[in-house]
SEMARVEX-522013 format. One record per residue (C-alpha): residue number from 1; residue in three letters; z, y, x. Coordinates in Angstrom, 3 decimals. Layout:
BEGIN
REC    k    r        pz        py        px
REC  NUM  ALA         Z         Y         X
...
END
This chain:
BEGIN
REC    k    r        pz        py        px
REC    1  UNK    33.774   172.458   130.078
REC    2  UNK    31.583   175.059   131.906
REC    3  UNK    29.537   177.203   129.219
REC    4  UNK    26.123   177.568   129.548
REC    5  UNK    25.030   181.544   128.928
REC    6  UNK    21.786   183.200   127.331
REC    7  UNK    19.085   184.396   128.525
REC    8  UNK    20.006   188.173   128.529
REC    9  UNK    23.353   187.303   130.572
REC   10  UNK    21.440   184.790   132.980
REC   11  UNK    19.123   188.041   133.638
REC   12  UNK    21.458   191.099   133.818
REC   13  UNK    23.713   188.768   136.048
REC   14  UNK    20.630   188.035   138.349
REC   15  UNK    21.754   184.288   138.617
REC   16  UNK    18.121   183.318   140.685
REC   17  UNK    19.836   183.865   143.836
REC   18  UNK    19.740   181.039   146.231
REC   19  UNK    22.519   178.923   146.476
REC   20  UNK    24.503   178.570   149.306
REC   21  UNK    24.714   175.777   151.844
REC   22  UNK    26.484   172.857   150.476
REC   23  UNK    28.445   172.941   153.760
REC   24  UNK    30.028   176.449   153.029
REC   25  UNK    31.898   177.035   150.417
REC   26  UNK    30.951   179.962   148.006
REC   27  UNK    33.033   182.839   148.309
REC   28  UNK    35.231   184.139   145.164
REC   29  UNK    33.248   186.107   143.055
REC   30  UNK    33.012   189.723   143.678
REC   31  UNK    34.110   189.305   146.784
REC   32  UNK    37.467   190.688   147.261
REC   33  UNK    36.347   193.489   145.090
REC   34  UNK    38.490   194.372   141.932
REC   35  UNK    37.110   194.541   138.476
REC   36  UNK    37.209   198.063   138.013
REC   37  UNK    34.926   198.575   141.479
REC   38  UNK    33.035   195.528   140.232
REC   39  UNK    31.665   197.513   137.126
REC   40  UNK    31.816   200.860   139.009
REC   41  UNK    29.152   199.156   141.524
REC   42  UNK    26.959   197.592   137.971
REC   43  UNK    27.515   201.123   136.709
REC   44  UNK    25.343   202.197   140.075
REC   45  UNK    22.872   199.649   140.246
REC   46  UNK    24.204   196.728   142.201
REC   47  UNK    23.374   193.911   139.476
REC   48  UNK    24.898   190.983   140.923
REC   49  UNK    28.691   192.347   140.206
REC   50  UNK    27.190   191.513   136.690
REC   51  UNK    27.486   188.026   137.394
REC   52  UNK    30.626   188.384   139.454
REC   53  UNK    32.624   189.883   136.409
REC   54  UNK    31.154   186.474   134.112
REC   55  UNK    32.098   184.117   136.518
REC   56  UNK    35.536   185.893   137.221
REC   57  UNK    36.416   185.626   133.580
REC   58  UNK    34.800   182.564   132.466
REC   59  UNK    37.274   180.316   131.642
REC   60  UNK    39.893   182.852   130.879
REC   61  UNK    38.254   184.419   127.836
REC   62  UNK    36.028   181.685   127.099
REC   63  UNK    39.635   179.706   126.329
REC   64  UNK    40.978   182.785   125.161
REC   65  UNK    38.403   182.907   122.433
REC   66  UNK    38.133   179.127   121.596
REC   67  UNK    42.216   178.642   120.343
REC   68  UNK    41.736   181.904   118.664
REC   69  UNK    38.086   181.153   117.040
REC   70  UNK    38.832   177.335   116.870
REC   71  UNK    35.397   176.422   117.922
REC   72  UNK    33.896   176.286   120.918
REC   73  UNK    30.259   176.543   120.040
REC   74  UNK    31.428   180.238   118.040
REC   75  UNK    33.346   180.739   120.955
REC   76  UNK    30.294   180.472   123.363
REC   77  UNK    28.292   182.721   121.280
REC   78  UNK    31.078   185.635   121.141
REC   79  UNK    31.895   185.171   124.652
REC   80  UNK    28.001   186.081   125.170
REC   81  UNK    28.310   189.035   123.040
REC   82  UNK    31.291   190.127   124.508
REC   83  UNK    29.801   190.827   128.297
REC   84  UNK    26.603   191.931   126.201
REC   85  UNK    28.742   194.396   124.734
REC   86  UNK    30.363   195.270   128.122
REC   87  UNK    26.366   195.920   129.509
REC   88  UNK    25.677   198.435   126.987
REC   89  UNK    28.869   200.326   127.400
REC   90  UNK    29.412   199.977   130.966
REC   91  UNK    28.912   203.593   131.057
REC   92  UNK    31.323   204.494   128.732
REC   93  UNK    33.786   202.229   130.443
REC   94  UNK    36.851   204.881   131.756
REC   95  UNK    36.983   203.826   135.253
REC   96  UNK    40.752   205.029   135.073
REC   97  UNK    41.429   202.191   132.599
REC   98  UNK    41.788   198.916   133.599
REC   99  UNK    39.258   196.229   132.952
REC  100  UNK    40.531   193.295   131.504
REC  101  UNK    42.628   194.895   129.010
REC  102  UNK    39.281   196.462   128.095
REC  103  UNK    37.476   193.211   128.031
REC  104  UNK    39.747   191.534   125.631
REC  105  UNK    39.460   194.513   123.478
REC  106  UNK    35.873   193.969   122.997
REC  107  UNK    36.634   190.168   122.393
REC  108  UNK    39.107   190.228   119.771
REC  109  UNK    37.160   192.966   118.197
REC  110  UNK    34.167   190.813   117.805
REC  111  UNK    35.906   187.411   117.358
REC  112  UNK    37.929   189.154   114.253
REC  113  UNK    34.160   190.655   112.895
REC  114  UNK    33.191   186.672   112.670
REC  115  UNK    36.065   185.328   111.128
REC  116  UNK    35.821   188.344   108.293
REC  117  UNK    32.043   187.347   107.881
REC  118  UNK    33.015   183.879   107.266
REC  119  UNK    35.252   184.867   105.288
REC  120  UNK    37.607   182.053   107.396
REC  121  UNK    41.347   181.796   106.524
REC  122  UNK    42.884   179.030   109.137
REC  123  UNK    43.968   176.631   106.349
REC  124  UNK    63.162   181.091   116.427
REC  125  UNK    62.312   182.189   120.050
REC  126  UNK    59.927   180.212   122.133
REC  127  UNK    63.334   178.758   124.156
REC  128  UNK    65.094   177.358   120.846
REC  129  UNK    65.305   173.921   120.782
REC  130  UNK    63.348   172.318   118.088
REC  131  UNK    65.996   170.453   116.887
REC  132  UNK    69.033   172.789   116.955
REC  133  UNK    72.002   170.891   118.677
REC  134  UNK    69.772   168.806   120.002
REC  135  UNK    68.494   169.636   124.064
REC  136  UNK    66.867   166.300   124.444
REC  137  UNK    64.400   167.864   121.832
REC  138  UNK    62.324   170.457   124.199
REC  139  UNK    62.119   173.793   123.548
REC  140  UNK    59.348   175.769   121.494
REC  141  UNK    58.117   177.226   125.164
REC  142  UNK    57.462   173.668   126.241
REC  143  UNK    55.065   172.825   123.272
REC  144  UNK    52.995   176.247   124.254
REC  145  UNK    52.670   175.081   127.719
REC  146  UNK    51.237   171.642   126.566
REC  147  UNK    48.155   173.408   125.209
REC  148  UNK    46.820   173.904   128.643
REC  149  UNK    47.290   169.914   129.555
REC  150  UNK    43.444   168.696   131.251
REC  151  UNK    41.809   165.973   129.476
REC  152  UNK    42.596   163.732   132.078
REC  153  UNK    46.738   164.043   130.974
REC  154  UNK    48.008   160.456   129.427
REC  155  UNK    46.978   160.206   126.070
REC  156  UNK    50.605   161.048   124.944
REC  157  UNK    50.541   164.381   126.352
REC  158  UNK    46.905   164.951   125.008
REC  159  UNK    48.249   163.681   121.408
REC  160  UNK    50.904   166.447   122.233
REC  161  UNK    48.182   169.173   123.208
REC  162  UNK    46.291   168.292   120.339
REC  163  UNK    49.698   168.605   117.844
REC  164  UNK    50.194   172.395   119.434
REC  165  UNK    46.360   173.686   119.071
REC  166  UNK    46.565   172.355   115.199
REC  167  UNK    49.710   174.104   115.085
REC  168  UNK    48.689   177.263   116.593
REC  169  UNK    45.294   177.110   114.682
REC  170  UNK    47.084   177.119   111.386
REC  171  UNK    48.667   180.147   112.118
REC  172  UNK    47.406   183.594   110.448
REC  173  UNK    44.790   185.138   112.246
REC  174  UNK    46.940   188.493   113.384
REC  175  UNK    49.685   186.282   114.466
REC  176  UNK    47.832   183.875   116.135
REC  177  UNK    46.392   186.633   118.856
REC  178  UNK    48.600   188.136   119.152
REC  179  UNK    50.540   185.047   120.328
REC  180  UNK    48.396   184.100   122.273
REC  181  UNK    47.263   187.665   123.911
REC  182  UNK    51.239   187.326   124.895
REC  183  UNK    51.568   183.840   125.711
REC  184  UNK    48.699   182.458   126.834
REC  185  UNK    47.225   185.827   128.768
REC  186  UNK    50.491   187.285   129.637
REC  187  UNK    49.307   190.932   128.612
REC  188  UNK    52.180   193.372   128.766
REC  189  UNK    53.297   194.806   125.034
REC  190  UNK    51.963   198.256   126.176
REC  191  UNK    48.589   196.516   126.752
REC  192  UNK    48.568   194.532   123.684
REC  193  UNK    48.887   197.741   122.004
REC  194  UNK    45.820   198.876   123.516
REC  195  UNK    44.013   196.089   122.933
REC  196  UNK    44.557   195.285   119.201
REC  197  UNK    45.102   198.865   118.469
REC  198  UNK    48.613   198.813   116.859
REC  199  UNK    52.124   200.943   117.796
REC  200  UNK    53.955   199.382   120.567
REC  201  UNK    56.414   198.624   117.833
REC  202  UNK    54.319   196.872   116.343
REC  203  UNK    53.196   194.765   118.806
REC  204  UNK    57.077   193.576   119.223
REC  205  UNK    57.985   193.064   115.836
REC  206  UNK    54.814   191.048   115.336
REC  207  UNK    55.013   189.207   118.287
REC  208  UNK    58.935   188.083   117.142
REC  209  UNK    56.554   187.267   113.622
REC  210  UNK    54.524   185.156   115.413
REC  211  UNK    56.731   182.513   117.210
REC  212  UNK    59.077   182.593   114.443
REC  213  UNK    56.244   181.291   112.304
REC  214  UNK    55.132   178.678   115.064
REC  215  UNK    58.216   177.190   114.886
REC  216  UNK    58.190   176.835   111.661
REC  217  UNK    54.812   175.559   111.169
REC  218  UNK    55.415   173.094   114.352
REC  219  UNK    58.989   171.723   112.422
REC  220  UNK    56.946   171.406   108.738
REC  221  UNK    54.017   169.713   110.401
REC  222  UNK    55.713   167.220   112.866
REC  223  UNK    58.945   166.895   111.548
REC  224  UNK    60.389   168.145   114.570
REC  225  UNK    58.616   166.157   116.977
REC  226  UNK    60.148   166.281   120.464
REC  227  UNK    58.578   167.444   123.148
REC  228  UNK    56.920   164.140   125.533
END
């Protein structure tokens, strides 16, 4: 599901341009360019790398913020305030740093300031089986995996997708990004440490907190259901 942006973001990403022929296809945004030149060349007045930067990271954050927000409509507004947020500090943006790291900074920041104003409480390794003894059970690695199935997956696996995100939403809020800053986004610890703020240490010991309680959650919620 393609978001649809406000107003200020249509603007400072100068989306009028025309469109290119239906005949060619549109090249990648930013053009080969990497995100750190991208917002070097906003930082000096080229506009349009605006736009590339939203469009590069569109569905990655937008997703990133729905499983942790666990609505998409919330998601869609903080995802807009988010790359607001990266226009009025673009100058303060260390262009030794790396981007994304930054960007998901500024997300998690400002998804964790709504779910404190709502006051919102979401009412083993990842290769354990969930049935110990049992291989023909799946593994806890396969069950993340199944929470990136399209809609168009057989309506078991989509029963199975929708099992996971319950799962996952019912997890505490600090272990539930940070599982899925690790999982999902495949940021490094070091990273992770960056991004949430919190000793490298940490960021391990939470992390081994976090899929120890999915697994848990997963076995008390579907009785061990086996992977499809």
């Amino acid at each position: 599901m393609k978001q649809k942006h406000s107003p200020v973001l249509v603007d400072l990403a100068m989306t009028q341009n025309s469109a290119p022929s239906s005949s060619v296809p549109a090249p990648p945004a930013g053009n080969g360019r990497t995100d750190e030149q991208l917002i070097a060349d906003y930082r000096g007045g080229d506009r349009k790398c605006f736009a590339d930067l939203v469009s590069r990271y569109e569905r990655e954050l937008y997703h990133y913020l729905v499983r942790f927000l666990g609505d998409r409509a919330t998601a869609e507004d903080v995802f807009q305030e988010t790359f607001l947020q990266v226009h009025q500090s673009a100058d303060q943006f260390d262009p030794q740093r790396r981007f994304r790291p930054w960007l998901f900074t500024i997300a998690a920041n400002k998804a964790r300031d709504v779910i404190r104003s709502q006051s919102r409480r979401p009412t083993n390794p990842l290769q354990a089986n969930i049935n110990p003894g049992d291989d023909e059970s799946g593994e806890y690695i396969d069950l993340m995996q199944s929470i990136e199935m399209l809609p168009e997956a057989p309506l078991e696996q989509r029963e199975l997708q929708t099992a996971v995100q319950k799962t996952v939403m019912s997890m505490p809020d600090h272990l539930r990004e940070i599982l899925l800053l690790s999982y999902f986004h495949q940021f490094p610890y070091k990273q992770i440490s960056d991004i949430l703020d919190i000793p490298l240490g940490t960021v391990k010991s939470r992390l081994h907190a976090a899929v120890a309680h999915f697994a848990d959650r997963w076995k008390s919620m579907n009785h061990g259901r086996p992977v499809a």
